[in-house]
C-alpha positions as CSV (number, residue, x, y, z in Angstrom):
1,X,-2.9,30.3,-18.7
2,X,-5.8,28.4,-20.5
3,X,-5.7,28.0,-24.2
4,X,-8.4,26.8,-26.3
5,X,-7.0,24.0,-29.1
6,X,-9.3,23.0,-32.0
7,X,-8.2,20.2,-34.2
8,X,-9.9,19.2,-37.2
9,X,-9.5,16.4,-38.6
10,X,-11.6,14.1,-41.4
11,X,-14.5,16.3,-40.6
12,X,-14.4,16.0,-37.0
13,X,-14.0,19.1,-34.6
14,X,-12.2,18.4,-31.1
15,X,-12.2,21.4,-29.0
16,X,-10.1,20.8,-26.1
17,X,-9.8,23.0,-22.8
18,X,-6.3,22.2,-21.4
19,X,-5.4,22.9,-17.6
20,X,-2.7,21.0,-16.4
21,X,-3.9,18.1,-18.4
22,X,-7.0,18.0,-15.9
23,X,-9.5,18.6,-18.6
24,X,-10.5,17.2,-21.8
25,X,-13.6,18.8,-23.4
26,X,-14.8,17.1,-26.3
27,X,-17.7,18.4,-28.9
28,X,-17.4,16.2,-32.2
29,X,-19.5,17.1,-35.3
30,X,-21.1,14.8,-37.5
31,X,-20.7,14.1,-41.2
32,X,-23.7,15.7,-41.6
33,X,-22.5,18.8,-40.0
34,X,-25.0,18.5,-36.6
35,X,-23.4,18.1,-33.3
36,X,-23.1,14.6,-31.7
37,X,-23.0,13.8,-28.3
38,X,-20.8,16.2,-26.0
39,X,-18.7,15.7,-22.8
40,X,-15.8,16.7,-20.7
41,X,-13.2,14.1,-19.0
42,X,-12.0,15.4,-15.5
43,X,-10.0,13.6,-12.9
44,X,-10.8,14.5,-9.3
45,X,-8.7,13.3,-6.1
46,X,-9.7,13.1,-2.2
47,X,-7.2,12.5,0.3
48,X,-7.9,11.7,4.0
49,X,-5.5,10.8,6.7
50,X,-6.5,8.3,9.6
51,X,-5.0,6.1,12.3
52,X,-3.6,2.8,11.5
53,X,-5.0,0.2,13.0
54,X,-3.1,-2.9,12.2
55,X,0.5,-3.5,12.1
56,X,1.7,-6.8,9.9
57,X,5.3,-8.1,10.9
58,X,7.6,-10.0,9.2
59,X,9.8,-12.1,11.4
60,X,11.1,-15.7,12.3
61,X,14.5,-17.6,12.8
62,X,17.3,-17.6,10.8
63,X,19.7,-21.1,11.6
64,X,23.4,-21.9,10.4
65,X,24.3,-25.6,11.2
66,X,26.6,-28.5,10.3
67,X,24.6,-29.9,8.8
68,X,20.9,-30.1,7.0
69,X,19.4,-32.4,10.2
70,X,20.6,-29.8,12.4
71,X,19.8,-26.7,10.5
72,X,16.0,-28.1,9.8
73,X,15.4,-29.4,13.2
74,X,16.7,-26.3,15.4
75,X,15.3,-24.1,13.0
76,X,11.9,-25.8,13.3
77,X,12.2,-25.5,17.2
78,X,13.0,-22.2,17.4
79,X,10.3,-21.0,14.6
80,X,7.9,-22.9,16.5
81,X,8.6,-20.9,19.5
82,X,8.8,-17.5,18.0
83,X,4.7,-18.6,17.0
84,X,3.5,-19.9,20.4
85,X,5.0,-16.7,21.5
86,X,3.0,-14.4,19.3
87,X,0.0,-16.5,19.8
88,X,0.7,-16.5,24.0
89,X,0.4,-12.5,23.1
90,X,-3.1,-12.6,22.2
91,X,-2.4,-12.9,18.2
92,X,-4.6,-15.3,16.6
93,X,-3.8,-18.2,14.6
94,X,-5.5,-17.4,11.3
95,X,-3.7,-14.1,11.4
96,X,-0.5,-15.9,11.5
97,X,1.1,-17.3,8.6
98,X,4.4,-18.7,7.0
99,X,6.4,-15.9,5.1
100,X,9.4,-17.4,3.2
101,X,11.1,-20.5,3.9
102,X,14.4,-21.8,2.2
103,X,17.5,-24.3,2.9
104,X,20.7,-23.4,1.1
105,X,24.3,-24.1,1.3
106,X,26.7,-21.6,3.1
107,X,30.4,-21.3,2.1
108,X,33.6,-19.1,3.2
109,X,35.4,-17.6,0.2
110,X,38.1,-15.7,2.0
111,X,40.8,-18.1,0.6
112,X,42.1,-20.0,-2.6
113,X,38.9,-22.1,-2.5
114,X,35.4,-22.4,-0.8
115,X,35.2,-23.8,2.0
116,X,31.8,-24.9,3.7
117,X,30.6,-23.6,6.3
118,X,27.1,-25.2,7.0
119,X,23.5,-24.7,5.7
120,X,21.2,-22.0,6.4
121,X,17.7,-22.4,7.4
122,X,15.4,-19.5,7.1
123,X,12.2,-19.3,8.4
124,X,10.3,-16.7,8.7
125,X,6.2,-15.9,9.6
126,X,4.5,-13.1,8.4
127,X,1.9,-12.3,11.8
128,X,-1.0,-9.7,11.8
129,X,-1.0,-7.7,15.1
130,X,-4.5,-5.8,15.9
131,X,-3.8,-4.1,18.9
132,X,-1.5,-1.9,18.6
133,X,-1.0,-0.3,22.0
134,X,1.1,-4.2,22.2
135,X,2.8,-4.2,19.5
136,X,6.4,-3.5,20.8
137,X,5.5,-6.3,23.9
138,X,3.8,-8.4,21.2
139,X,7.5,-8.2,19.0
140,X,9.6,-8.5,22.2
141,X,8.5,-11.8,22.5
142,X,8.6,-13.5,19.8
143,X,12.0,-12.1,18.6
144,X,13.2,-13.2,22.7
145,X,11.3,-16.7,21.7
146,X,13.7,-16.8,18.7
147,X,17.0,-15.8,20.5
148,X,20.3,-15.0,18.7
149,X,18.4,-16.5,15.7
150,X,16.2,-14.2,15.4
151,X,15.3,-11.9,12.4
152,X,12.8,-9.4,11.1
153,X,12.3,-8.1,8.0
154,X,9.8,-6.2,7.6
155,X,7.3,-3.7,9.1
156,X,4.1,-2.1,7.7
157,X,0.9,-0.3,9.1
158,X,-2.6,-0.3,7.5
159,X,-6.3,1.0,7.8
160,X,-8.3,-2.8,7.6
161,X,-11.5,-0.7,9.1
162,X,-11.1,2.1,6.4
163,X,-15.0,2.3,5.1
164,X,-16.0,5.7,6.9
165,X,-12.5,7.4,5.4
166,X,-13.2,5.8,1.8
167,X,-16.5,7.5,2.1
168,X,-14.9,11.0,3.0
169,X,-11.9,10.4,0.4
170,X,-14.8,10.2,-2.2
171,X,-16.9,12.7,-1.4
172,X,-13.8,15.3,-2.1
173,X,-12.9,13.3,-5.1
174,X,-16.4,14.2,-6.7
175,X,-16.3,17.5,-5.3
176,X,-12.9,18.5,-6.9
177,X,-13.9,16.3,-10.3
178,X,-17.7,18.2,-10.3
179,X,-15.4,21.9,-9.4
180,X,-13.4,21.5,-12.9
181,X,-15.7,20.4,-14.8
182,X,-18.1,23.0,-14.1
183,X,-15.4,25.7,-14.3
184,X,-14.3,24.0,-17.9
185,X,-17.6,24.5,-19.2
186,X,-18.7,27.6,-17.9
187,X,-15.6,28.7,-19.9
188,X,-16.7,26.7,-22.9
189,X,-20.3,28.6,-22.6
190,X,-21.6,25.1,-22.1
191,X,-23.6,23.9,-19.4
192,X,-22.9,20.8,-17.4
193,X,-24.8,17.5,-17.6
194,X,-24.6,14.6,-15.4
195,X,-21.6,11.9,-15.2
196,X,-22.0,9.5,-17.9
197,X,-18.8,7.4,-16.9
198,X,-17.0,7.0,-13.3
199,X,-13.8,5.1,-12.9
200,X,-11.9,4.7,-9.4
201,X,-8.5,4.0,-8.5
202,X,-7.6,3.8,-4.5
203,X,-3.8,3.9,-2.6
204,X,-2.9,3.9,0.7
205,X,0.2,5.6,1.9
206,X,2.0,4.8,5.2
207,X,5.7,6.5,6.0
208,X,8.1,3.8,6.2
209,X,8.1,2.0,9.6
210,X,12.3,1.3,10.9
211,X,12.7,-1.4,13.9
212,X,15.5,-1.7,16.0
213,X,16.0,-3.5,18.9
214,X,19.4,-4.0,21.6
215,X,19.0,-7.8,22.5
216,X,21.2,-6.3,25.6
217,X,18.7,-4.0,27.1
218,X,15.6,-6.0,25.8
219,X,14.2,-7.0,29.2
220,X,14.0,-3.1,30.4
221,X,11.4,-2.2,28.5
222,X,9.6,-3.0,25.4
223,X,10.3,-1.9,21.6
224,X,8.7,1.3,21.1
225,X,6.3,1.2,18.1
226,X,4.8,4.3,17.0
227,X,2.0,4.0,14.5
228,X,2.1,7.7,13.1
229,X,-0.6,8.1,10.2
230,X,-1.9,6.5,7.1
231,X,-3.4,8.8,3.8
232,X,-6.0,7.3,2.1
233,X,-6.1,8.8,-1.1
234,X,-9.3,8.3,-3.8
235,X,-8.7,9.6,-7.6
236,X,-11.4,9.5,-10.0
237,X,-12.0,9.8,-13.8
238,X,-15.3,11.2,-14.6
239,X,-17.1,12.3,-18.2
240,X,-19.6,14.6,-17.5
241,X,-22.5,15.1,-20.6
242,X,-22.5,18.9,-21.7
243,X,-25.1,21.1,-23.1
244,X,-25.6,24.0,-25.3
């Protein structure tokens, strides 16, 4: 149900059309009693759905030695590997690049006291894989590079070619901002000028991507990756000028 809402306040009339808070018509009167300028905020969203067509993985080595010698230098081997690997897989160098990195102490607190038990190396490359129809080969080798020291953390898919669906994602942005705002003001018994003011906000949404692998049955066949879909989702805030 639509309610009309005037408010007036220090000689200033606000007549507001409210629909799900979608809808702002505003028609403010001067001191002198003559109308100033009019206009109607609307917010209008397009969503499209495409293919992803880049998967970024966080993974690298993770290293519990003796001592800090040890846990750098075996650590540095074996992250080194894991990036020859990925690069041997057709990823590029500038699409590789170091993720987190840190050096701390590791301690058993089972009994009375601490007791030491080495330190940890992490080390860990964030790598930008472009073909897809790879990917699980592309992982497989790297994380067999890395051996039991191996760890990933992370997964995530993403539209880097997404011009053409930003296009269409706008287009029905406009269209659903331009449809209420002409329905508003056909309701006001106003007609509808052009947009005075545009603002954009963009977001991407991509379900959440889960990796497992069995280091036992890794040489069978490679870790399935399925890319599923991506939304691409435009919203824009748009005044539109009305008439009489």
């Amino acid at each position: 149900m639509r309610k009309l809402l005037v408010l007036v306040a220090a000689g200033t009339l606000l007549l507001a059309a409210c629909g799900s808070g979608e809808g702002t018509l505003v028609s403010p009167v001067g001191s002198d009693g003559g109308t100033a300028t009019t206009g109607i905020n609307v917010t209008g969203q397009g969503k499209v759905t495409g293919r992803p067509d880049t998967l970024q993985v966080t993974l690298g080595v993770s290293v519990l030695r003796t001592t800090v010698d040890q846990a750098t230098g075996d650590a540095a081997a074996l992250a080194a590997a894991v990036i020859d690997a990925l690069k041997a897989e057709g990823v590029a160098e500038e699409d590789i690049q170091t993720a987190s990195y840190s050096i701390s102490p590791e301690y058993d607190w089972s009994g009375d006291t601490r007791h030491l038990l080495g330190y940890r190396v992490n080390n860990e490359v964030r790598a930008k894989i472009r073909n897809l129809d790879n990917a699980g080969s592309i992982i497989d080798a790297a994380t067999t590079a890395g051996g039991d020291a191996t760890v990933v953390s992370g997964l995530s898919f993403s539209i880097e070619d997404n011009a053409e669906l930003l296009q269409m994602a706008r287009t029905a942005a406009w269209n659903d901002a331009e449809g209420k705002a002409r329905q508003l003001a056909q309701l006001a018994g106003l007609s509808l000028g052009p947009a005075t003011s545009i603002t954009e906000s963009i977001s991407h949404e991509t379900p959440p991507v889960y990796w497992e692998r069995d280091m036992a049955g890794a040489e069978e066949s490679s870790t399935p990756i399925e890319a599923g879909t991506q939304d691409v989702t435009v919203v824009i805030q748009v005044t539109f000028a009305l008439g009489s």
